[in-house]
C-alpha positions as CSV (number, residue, x, y, z in Angstrom):
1,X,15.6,-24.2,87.7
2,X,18.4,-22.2,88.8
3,X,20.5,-24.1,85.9
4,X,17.9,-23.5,83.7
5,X,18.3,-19.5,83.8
6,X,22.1,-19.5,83.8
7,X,22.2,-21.6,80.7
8,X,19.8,-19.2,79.4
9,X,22.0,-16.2,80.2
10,X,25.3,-17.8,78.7
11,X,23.3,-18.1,75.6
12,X,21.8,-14.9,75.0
13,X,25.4,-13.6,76.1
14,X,26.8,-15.5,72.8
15,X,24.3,-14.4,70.6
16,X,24.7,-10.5,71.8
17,X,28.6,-10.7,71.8
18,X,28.7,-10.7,67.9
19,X,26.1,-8.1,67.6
20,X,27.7,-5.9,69.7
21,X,30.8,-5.9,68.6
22,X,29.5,-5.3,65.2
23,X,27.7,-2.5,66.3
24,X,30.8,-1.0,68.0
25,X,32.9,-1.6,64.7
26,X,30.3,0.1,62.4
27,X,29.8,3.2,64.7
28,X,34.2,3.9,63.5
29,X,34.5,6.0,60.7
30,X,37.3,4.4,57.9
31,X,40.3,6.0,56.9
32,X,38.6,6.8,53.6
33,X,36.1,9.0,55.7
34,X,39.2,10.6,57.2
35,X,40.4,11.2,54.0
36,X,37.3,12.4,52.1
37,X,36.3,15.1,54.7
38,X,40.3,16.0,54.8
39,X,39.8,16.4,51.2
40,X,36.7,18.6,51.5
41,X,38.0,20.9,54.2
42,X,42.0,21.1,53.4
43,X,42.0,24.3,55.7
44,X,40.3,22.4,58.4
45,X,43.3,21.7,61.1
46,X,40.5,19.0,63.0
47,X,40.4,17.1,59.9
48,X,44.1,16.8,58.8
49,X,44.7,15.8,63.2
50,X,41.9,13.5,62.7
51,X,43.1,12.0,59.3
52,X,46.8,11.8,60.5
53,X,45.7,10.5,63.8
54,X,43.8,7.7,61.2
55,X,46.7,7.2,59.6
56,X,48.6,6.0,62.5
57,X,45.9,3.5,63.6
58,X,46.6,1.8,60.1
59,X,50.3,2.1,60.5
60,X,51.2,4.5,58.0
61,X,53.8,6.7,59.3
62,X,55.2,9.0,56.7
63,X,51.2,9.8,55.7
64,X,50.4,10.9,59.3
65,X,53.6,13.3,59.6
66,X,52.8,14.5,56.3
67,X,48.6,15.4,57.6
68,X,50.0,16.9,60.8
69,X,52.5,19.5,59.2
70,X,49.2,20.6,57.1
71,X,47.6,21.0,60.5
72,X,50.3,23.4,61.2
73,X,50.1,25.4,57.9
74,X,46.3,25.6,58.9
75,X,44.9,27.7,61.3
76,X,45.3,26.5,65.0
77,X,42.1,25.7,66.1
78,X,41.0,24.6,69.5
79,X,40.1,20.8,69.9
80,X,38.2,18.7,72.4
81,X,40.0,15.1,73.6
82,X,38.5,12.1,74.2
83,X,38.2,13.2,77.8
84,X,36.4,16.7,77.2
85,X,40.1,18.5,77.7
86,X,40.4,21.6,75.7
87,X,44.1,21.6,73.0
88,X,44.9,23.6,70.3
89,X,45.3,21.8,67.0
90,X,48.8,22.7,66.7
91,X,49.8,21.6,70.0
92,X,48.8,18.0,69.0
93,X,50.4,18.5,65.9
94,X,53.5,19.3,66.8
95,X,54.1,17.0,69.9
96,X,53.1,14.4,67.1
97,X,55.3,15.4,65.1
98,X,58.2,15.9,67.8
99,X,57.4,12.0,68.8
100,X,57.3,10.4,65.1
101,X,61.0,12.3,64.7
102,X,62.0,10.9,68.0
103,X,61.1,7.4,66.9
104,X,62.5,7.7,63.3
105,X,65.9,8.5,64.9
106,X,66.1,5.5,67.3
């Protein structure tokens, strides 16, 4: 019986694994989101931190530094983190841009 239920876990665990990690992939904007709502709000420091951020994740470099110094020529706006801390938009922008110049020269 006791067999019984454990196989019975390990297989509802293998059908729910795929699901779930579906779900979690869906839920991630795309870099063409990032780059459509950059597009709507050019002014909006969030969105060009967000979209060079984006950029990053997909290993493009020169496109991220470029988003950041557009965060700086917009205006500095204050931003939450992933762990509720409170940053101005051009804090992030230019330790970003400080680190990417740091790595470029090595």
């Amino acid at each position: 019986m006791t067999r019984s239920i454990a196989l019975c876990i390990l297989a509802a665990a293998a059908v729910a694994a795929p699901a779930t990690a579906f779900a979690q992939t869906a839920a991630q904007p795309t870099l063409a989101s990032y780059e459509t709502r950059a597009q709507i709000a050019p002014r909006d420091s969030g969105a060009q931190i967000e979209l060079a951020q984006a950029y990053l994740r997909a290993n493009r470099p020169a496109d991220a530094a470029v988003a950041y110094r557009r965060a700086l020529k917009a205006d500095n706006e204050m931003m939450e983190t992933r762990t509720g801390d409170s940053v101005w938009s051009h804090q992030i922008a230019t330790a970003a841009l400080a680190k990417t110049a740091t790595v470029a020269t090595r």
